[in-house]
C-alpha positions as a LaTeX table, in Angstrom:
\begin{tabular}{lrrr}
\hline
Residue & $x$ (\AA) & $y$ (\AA) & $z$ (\AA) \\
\hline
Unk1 & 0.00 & 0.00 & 0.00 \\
Unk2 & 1.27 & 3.62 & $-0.56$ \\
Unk3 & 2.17 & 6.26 & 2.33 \\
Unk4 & 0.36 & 8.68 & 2.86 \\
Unk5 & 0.82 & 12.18 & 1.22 \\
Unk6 & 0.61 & 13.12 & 5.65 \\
Unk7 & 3.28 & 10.67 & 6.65 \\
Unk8 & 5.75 & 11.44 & 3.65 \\
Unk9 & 5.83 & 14.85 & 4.35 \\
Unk10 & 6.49 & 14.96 & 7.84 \\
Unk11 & 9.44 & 12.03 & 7.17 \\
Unk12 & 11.24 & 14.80 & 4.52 \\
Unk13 & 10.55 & 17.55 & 7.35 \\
Unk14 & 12.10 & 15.95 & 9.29 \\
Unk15 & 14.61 & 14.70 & 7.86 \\
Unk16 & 15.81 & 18.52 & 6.64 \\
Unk17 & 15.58 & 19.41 & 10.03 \\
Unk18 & 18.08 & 17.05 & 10.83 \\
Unk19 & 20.46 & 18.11 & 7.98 \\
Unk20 & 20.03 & 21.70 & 8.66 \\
Unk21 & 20.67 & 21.31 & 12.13 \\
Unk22 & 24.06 & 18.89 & 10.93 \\
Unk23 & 25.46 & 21.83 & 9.49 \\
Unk24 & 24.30 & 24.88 & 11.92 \\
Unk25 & 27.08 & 25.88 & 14.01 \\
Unk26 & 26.61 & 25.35 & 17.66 \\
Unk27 & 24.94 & 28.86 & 18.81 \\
Unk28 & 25.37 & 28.28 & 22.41 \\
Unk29 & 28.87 & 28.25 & 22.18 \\
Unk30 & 28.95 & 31.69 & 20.18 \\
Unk31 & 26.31 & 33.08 & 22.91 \\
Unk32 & 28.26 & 32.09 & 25.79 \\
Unk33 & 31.53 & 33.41 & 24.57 \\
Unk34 & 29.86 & 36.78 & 23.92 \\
Unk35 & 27.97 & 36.97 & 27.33 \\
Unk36 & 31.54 & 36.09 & 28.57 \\
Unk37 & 32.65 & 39.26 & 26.69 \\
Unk38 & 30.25 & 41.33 & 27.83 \\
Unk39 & 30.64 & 40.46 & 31.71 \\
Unk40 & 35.01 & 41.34 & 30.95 \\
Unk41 & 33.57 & 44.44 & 29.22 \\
Unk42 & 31.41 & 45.17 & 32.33 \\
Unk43 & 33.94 & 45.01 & 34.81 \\
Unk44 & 36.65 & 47.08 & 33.05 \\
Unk45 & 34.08 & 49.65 & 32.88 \\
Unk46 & 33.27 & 49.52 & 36.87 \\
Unk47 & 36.74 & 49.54 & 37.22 \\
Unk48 & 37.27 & 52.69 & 35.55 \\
Unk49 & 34.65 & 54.39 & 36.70 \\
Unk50 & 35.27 & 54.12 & 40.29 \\
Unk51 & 39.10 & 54.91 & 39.79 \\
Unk52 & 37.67 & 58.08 & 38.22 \\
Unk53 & 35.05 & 58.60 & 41.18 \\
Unk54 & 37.43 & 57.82 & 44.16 \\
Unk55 & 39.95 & 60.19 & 42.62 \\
Unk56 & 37.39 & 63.26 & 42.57 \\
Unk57 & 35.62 & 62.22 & 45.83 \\
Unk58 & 38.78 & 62.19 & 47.85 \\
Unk59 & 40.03 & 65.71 & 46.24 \\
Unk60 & 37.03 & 67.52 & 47.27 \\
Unk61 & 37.09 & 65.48 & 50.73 \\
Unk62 & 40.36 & 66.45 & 51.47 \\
Unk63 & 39.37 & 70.36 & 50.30 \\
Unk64 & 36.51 & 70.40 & 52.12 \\
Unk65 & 38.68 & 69.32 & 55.18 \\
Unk66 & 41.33 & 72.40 & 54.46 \\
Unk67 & 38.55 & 74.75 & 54.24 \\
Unk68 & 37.07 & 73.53 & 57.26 \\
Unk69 & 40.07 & 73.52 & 59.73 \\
Unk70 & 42.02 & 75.95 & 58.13 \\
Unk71 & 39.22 & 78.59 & 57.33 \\
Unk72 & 40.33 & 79.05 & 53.57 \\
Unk73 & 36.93 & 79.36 & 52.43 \\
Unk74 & 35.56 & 77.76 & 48.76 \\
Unk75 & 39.74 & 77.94 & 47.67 \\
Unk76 & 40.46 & 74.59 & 49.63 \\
Unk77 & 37.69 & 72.67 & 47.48 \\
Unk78 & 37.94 & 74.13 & 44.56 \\
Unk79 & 41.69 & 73.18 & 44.07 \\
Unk80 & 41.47 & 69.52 & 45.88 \\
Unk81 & 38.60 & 69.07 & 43.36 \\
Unk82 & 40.64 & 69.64 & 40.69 \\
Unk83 & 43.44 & 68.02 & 41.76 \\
Unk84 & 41.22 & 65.23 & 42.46 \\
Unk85 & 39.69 & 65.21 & 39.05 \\
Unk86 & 43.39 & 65.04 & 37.69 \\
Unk87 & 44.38 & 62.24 & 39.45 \\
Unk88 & 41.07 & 60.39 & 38.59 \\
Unk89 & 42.20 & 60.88 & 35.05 \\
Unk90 & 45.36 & 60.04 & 35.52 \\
Unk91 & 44.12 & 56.73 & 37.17 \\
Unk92 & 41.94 & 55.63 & 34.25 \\
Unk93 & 44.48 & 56.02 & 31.84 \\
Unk94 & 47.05 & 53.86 & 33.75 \\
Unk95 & 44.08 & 51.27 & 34.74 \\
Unk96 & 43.22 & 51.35 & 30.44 \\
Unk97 & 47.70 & 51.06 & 29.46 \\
Unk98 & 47.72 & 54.22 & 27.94 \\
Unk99 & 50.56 & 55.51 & 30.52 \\
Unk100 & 52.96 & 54.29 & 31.82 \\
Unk101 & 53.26 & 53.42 & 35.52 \\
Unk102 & 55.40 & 55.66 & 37.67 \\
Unk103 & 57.81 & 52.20 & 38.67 \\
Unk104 & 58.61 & 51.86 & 34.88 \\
Unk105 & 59.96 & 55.64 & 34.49 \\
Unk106 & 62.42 & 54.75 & 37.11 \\
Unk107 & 64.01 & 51.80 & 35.58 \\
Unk108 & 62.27 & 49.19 & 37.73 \\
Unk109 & 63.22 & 48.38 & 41.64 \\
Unk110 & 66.68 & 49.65 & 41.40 \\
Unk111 & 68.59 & 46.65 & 41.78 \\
Unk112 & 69.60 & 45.85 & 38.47 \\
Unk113 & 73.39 & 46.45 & 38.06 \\
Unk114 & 74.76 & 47.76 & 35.14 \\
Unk115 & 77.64 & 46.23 & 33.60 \\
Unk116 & 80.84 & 48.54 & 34.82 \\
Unk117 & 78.84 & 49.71 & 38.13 \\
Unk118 & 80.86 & 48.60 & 41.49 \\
Unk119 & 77.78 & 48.77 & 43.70 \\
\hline
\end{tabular}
């Protein structure tokens, strides 16, 4: 007896599904290495932003604390904020590599000898 038209149809549908799903690439893989991306992305923008924060909150901090014992008025704050905002710049762009740390300037830890040097 023959198939019916029903049967035959859903054999070949499934059947393609199978092949198309031979020669998909595994997704899950690809989404979890993204989502893995994204988290590393995440975090190195927390991190920058509170090297950036802590630098301006403990300028003003520390001007608000001149002006206070000292009676310097706004002057205090107003510089140890912008020192503050300097150094929070400064911090990001060491955090990101974009300058160098102040231990490479000096040529490391200083006990390297030099050929010739009777240290």
């Amino acid at each position: 007896m023959a198939e019916k038209p029903e049967e035959s149809l859903e054999a070949r549908l499934k059947q393609l599904g199978d092949k198309i799903e031979a020669k998909r690439p595994n997704t899950p893989d690809v989404a979890e290495a993204r989502a893995a991306e994204s988290r590393k992305g995440y975090a190195a923008a927390m991190k920058l932003s509170s090297e950036f924060i802590a630098g301006i909150v403990v300028g003003a901090f520390l001007g608000y604390l001149l002006d206070h014992f000292a009676g310097t008025g706004p002057w205090g704050l107003i510089i140890f904020l912008l020192l503050g905002f300097c150094a929070g710049v400064l911090n990001v762009l060491r955090s990101a590599g974009m300058v160098a740390t102040p231990e490479a300037g000096r040529g490391g830890s200083g006990n390297d000898k030099k050929d010739g040097d009777a240290r």
